[in-house]
Structure formats: structure tokens, C-alpha cells
C-alpha distance (Angstrom), angle and dihedral (degrees) to the residues before:
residue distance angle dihedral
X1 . . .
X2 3.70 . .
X3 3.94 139.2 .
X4 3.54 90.8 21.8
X5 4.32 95.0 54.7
X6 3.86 86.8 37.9
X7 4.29 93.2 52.0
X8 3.88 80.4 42.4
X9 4.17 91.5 51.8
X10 3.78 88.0 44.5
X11 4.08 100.2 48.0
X12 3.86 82.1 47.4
X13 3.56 89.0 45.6
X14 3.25 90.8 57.5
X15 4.07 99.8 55.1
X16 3.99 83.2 50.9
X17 3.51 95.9 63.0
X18 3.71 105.2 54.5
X19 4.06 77.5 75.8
X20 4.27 104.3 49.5
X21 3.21 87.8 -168.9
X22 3.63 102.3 64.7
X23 3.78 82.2 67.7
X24 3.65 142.5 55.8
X25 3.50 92.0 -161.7
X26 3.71 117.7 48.0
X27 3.72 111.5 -174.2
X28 3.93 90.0 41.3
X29 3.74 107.2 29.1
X30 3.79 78.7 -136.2
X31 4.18 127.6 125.0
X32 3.41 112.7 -70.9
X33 4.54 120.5 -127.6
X34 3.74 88.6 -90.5
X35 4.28 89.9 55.7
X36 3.59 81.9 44.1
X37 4.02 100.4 52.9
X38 3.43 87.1 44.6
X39 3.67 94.9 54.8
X40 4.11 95.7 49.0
X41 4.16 83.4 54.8
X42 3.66 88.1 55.1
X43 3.84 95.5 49.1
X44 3.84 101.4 29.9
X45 3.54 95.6 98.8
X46 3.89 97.2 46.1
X47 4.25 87.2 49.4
X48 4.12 102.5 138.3
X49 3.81 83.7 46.5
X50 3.44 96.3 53.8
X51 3.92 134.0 10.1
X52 3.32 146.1 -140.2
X53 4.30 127.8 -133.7
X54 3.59 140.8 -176.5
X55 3.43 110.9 -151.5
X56 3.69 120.9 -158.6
X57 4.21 136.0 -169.5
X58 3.82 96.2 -133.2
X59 3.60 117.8 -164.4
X60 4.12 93.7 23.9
X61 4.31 86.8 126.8
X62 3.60 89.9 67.5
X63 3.23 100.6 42.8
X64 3.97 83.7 49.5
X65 3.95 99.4 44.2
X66 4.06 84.5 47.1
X67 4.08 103.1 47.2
X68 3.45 101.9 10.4
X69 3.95 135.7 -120.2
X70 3.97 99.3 -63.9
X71 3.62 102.5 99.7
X72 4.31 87.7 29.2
X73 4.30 88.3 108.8
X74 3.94 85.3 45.8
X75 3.63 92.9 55.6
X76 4.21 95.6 46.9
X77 3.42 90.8 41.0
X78 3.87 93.4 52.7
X79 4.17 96.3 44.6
X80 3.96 81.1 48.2
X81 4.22 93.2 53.7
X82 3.45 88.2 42.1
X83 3.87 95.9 46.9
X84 4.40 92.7 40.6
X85 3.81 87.6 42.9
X86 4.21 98.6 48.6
X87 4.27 91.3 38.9
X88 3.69 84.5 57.5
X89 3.68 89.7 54.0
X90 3.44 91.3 51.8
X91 3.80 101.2 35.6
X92 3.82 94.9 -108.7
X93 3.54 138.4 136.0
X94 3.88 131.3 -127.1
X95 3.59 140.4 173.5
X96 3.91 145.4 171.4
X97 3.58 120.1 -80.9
X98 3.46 109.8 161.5
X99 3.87 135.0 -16.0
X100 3.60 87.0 -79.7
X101 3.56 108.5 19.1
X102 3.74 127.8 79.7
X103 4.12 123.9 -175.7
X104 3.74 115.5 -152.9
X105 4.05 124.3 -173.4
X106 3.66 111.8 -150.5
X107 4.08 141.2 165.9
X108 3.99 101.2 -89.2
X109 3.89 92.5 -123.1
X110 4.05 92.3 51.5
X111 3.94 90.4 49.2
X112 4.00 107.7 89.6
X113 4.01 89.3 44.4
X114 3.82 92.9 45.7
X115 4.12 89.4 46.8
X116 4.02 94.3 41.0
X117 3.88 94.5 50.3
X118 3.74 90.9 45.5
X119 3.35 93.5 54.8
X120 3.64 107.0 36.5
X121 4.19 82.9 51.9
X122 4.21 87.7 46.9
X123 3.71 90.8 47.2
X124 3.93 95.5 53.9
X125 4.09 93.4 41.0
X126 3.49 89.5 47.7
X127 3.85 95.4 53.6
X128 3.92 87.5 67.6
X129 3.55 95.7 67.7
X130 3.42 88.4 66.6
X131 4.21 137.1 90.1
X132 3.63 119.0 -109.2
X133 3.77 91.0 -115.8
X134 3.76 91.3 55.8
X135 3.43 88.5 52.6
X136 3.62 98.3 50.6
X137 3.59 87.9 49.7
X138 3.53 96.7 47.4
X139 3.98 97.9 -139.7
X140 3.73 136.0 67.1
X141 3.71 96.9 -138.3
X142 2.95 144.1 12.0
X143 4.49 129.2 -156.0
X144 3.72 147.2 157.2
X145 3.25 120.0 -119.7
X146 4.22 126.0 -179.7
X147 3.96 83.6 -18.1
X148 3.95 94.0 -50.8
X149 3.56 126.0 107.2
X150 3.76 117.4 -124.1
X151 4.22 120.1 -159.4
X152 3.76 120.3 -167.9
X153 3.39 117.0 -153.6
X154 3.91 144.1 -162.7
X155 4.21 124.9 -43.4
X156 3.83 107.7 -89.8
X157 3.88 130.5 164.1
X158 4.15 112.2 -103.4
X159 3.83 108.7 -159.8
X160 3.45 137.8 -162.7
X161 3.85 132.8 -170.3
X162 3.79 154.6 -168.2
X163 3.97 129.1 -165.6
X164 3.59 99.3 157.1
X165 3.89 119.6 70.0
X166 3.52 99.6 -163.6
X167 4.01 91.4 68.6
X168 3.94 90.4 61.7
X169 3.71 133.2 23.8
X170 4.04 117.6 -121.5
X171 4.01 101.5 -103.0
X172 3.86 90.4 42.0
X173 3.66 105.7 45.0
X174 4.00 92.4 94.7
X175 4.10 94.9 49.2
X176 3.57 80.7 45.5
X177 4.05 100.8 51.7
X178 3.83 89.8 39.4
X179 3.50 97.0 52.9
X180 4.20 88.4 50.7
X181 3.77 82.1 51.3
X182 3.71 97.8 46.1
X183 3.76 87.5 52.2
X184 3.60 97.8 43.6
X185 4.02 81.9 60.7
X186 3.07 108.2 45.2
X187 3.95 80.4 47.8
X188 3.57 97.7 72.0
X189 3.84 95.2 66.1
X190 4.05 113.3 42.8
């Protein structure tokens, strides 16, 4: 499972949206944020059994600011095959967020596999959108800042969870996850 059920979502995907409204979700072809409010006030109460994740595309500006916004749908609608194709596996749920962030619901014990083969299938899709001399290089740029040099790297999926309701009430668990992953991102470069 993998490239081959994600090209599969996306040709599909692609049939689907000569119709918008067969989908909430346009770009993705995924559940829109009202499928996905709906879905954390179904699970809420069973949180510890299952969890909830925002799932982010870090370093996507880069990429953007360095090769520019023509293959930008490519990229979203890749993490989201990848992401609809691997919560299947593992009997999750996900849905569009954002541009660049994704929320998945799925059973607590499931979660790390679901997240690690996501990511480690994101990470070596994403690393073909990129020039042979980035890749050789291993970053995408490169900059001082206050006398210390900063490298960006490749496109990879930050995530973020919850599996305990009583850290987070219902209606602010996403604020709460995306502002964990926000900070986790902007961690990486001081």
C-alpha cells in the first residue's frame, strides 16, 4: 500500500471534481472542517481510545518562495492521497483543515503506525519535487540569521495530537493542537 492507492485516489480525485459538489473539499476531495467538527463530537467521549491529529506540511514556504507555486496543488493533493489512502489502512479518519493542515481521527493504538507510514511515504514523494542540486545539498536554503546560519530542509508532515479529553475542551481542541503544531515549527529554526 502506498504510491500506487494514493495515484489511484488522485486520478479518481480528479473525475470528482469536474462536479464541486460531489465534494466538500475541492483541492483534496477530502472532508471539509464542518465533516471534521462533526467527527471530533462523535469521538470526544471515547478520546484515550482513539485520538485526534493535526497534521501539517512543514517547510512547504520554502519550497514555494524557492520554485514557485506551480506544482503547490500537486503537493496538497499528494500529502492528502497519501493521508486518505494510509487512514484507511488503519481505519482512521481524515479531513482538510487548511491548505496545509489535515486532521485525522484514529483508534489510539493504530495512531503512531498510521502517522509514521504517512510520513515516511510524504517524505520520499516530496523529495521529487525537488532539483538535483537541492538534493545533493540536502536543504532548500540556506541564511544567517543574528550571526547563525539557518538551513531549511525538505517538505515533511509535523503532527500534533490529543487522546485525553480532559487536557482540552471539545470546541477548542483544534486551536489547541494547531497552535502545538505551529510552535513545534517554528521550533525547528530559532
Amino acid at each position: 500500500m502506498g504510491f500506487k492507492e494514493a495515484k489511484n485516489y488522485i486520478s479518481e480525485l480528479h473525475k470528482k471534481q469536474d462536479d464541486p459538489y460531489l465534494w466538500p473539499d475541492y483541492l483534496t476531495g477530502l472532508p471539509d472542517k464542518n465533516a471534521i467538527v462533526q467527527k471530533i463530537r462523535e469521538i470526544y467521549d471515547q478520546l484515550g481510545k482513539e485520538s485526534i491529529a493535526i497534521i501539517r506540511i512543514a517547510d512547504i514556504q520554502p519550497y514555494l518562495i524557492k520554485y514557485g507555486p506551480d506544482k503547490h496543488a500537486q503537493i496538497i493533493q499528494w500529502a492528502a492521497g497519501i493521508l486518505k489512502t494510509t487512514a484507511d489502512k488503519h481505519k482512521g479518519f481524515v479531513g482538510a483543515c487548511c491548505t496545509h493542515d489535515f486532521v485525522a481521527v484514529c483508534n489510539t493504538k493504530n495512531l503512531g503506525s498510521f502517522i509514521n507510514e504517512a510520513s515516511r511515504l510524504f517524505e520520499k514523494k516530496a523529495l521529487t519535487f525537488y532539483n538535483k542540486e537541492d538534493l545533493k545539498k540536502g536543504k532548500v536554503l540556506s541564511f544567517m540569521r543574528e550571526g547563525r546560519k539557518i538551513d531549511i530542509g525538505f517538505m515533511k508532515f509535523i503532527v500534533c495530537s490529543i487522546s485525553d479529553k480532559a487536557q482540552v475542551p471539545k470546541d477548542k481542541i483544534l486551536p489547541h493542537i494547531g497552535k502545538l503544531c505551529l510552535e513545534i515549527e517554528k521550533g525547528q529554526y530559532p
